[in-house]
C-alpha positions as CSV (number, residue, x, y, z in Angstrom):
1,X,-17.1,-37.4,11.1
2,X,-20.1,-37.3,9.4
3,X,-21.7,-33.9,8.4
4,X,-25.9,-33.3,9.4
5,X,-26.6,-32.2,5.5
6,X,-29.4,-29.6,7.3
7,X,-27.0,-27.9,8.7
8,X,-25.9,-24.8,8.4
9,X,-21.9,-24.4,7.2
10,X,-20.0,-21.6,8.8
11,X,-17.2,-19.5,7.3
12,X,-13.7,-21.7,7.7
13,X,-11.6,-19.0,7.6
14,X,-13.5,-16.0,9.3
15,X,-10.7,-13.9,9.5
16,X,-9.3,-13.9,6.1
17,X,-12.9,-13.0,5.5
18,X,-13.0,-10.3,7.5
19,X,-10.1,-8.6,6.2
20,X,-11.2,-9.7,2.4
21,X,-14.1,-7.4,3.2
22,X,-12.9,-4.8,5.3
23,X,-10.7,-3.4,3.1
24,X,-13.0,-3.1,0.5
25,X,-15.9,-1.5,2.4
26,X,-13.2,0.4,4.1
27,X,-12.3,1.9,0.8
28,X,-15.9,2.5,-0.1
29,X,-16.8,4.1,3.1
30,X,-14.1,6.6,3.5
31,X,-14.1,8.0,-0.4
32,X,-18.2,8.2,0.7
33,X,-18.0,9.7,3.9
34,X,-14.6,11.8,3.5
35,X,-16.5,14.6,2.2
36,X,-18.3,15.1,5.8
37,X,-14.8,15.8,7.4
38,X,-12.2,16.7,5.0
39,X,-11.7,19.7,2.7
40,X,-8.5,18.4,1.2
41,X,-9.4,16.5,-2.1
42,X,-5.6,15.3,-1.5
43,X,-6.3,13.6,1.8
44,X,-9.3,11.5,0.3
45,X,-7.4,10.9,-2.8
46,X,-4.3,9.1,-1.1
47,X,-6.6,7.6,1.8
48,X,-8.6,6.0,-0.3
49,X,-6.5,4.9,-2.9
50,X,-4.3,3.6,0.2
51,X,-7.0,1.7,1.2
52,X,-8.2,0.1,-2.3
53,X,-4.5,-0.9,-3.0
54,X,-4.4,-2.8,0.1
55,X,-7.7,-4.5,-0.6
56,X,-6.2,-5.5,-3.8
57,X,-2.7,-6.8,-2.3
58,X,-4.9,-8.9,0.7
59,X,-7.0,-10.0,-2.4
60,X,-4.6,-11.1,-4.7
61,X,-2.0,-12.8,-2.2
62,X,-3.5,-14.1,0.7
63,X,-7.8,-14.1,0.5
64,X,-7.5,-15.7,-2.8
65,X,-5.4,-18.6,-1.7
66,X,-6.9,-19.2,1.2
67,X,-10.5,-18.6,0.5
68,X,-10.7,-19.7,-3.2
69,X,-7.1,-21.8,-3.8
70,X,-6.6,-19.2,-6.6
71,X,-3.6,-17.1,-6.9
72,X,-2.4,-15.3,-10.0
73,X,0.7,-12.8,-11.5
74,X,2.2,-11.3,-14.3
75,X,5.2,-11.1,-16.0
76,X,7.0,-9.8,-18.5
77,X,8.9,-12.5,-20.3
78,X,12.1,-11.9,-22.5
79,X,10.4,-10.8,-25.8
80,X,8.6,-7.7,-24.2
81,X,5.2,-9.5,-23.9
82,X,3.0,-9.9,-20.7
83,X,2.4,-13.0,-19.7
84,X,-0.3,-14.4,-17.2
85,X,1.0,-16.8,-14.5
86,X,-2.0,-19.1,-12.8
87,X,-2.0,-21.2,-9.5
88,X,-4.5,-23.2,-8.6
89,X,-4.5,-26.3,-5.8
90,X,-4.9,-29.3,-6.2
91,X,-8.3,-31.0,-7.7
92,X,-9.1,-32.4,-4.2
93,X,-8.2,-29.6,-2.1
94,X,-10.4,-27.4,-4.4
95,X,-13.2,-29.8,-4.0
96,X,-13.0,-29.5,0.3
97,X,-13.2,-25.9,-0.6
98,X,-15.5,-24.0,1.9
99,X,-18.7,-23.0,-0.3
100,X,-19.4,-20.0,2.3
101,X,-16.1,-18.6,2.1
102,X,-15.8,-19.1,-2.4
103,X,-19.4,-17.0,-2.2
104,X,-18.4,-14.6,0.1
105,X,-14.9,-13.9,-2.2
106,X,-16.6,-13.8,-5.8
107,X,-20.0,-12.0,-5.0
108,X,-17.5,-8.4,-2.9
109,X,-15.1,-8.9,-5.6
110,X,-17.7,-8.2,-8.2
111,X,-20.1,-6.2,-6.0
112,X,-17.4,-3.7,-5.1
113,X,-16.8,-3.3,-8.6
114,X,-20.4,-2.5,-8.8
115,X,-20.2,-0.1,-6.4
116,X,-17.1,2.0,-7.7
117,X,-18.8,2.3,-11.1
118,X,-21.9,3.9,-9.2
119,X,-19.7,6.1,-7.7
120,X,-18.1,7.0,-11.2
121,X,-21.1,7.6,-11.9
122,X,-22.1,9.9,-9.6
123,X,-19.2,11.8,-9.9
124,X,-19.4,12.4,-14.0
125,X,-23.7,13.8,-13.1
126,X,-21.6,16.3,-10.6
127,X,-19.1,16.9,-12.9
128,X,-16.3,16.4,-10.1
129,X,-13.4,14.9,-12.7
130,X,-11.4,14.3,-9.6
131,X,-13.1,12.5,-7.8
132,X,-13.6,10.5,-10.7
133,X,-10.2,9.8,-11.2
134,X,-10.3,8.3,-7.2
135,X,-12.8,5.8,-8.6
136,X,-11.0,5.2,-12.0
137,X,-7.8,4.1,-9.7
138,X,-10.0,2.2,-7.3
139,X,-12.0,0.4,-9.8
140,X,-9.1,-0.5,-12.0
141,X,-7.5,-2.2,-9.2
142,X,-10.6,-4.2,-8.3
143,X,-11.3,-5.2,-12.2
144,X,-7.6,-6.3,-12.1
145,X,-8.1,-8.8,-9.9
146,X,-11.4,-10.0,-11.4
147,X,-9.9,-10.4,-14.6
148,X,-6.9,-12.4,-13.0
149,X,-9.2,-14.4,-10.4
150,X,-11.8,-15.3,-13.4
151,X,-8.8,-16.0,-15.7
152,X,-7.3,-18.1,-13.1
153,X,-10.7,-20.0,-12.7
154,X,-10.9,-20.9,-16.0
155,X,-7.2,-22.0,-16.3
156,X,-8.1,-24.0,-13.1
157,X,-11.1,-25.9,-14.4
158,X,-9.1,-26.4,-18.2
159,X,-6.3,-28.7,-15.9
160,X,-8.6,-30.5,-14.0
161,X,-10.8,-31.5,-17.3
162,X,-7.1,-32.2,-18.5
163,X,-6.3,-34.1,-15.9
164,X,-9.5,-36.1,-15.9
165,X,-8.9,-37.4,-19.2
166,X,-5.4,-38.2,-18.8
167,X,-5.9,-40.3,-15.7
168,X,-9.2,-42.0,-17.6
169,X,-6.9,-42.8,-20.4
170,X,-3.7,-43.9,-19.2
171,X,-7.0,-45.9,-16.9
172,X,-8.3,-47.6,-20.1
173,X,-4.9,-48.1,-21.4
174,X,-4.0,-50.4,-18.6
175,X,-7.1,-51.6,-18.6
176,X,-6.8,-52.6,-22.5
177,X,-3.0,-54.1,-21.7
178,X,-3.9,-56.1,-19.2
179,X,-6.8,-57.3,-20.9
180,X,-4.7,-58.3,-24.2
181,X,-2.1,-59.5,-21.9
182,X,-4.0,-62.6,-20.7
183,X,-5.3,-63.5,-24.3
């Protein structure tokens, strides 16, 4: 089918979208508007923290599969020592990537970031150390996954340029056999 290059490209995966954002402004929302209808510091500590630990297990294990083809871990091998784990798909299933959906994922990863660090912010001018600890746990789960996600990326891009080369030399090999084959 071929594609009218005018046209506007919707979100493929509107759902995972959805829930990508929600829990993020979700997060946001309550540790902003809590204040309005709780007293308990306690309440808005485990809501919210609730809520930005959900946004970061949606994140990690389903929106950035589906909506990026990025999915990352870490362990702890046998000497002690952390070790990153990267998945990426396939250089042709990254390429039919939906542009919409990659945007919408990067620019609320980093912009809630943004957003918790205001709120820090805000709460060191009021001197309200509590509150600044909600944003501290909030913020440190949201620059966990854009330090995994931008890792990932990068590990992503490195095998595909690897894989590029291999398949353009083992190409030029074959090339050069066949070549000296029928002289």
């Amino acid at each position: 089918m071929d594609r009218n290059p005018g046209a506007v490209e919707n979100y493929a995966n509107p759902k995972t979208c959805f829930f990508h954002v929600f829990f993020k402004a979700a997060a946001l929302a309550f540790y902003i508007l809590s204040a309005l209808f709780f007293n308990s510091f306690v309440i808005i500590f485990v809501i919210t923290v609730l809520l930005a630990a959900l946004d970061f297990w949606v994140v990690k294990n389903v929106s950035g599969r589906i909506l990026v083809g990025l999915r990352w871990w870490n362990e702890i091998n046998e000497e002690g020592e952390s070790v990153w784990k990267f998945e990426c798909l396939d250089q042709e299933s990254l390429a039919r990537m939906n542009k919409k959906d990659s945007w919408l994922f990067w620019w609320t990863l980093y912009l809630s970031a943004v957003a918790w660090i205001v709120l820090g912010i805000f709460s060191l001018i009021r001197f309200q150390a509590d509150y600044l600890l909600v944003v501290g746990v909030c913020l440190s789960l949201g620059i966990a996954n854009i330090i995994g996600f931008t890792k990932c990326r990068k590990d992503a891009k490195k095998q595909i340029q690897q894989f590029a080369s291999q398949t353009i030399t083992s190409h030029l090999t074959s090339s050069i056999q066949s070549a000296l084959s029928v002289v």
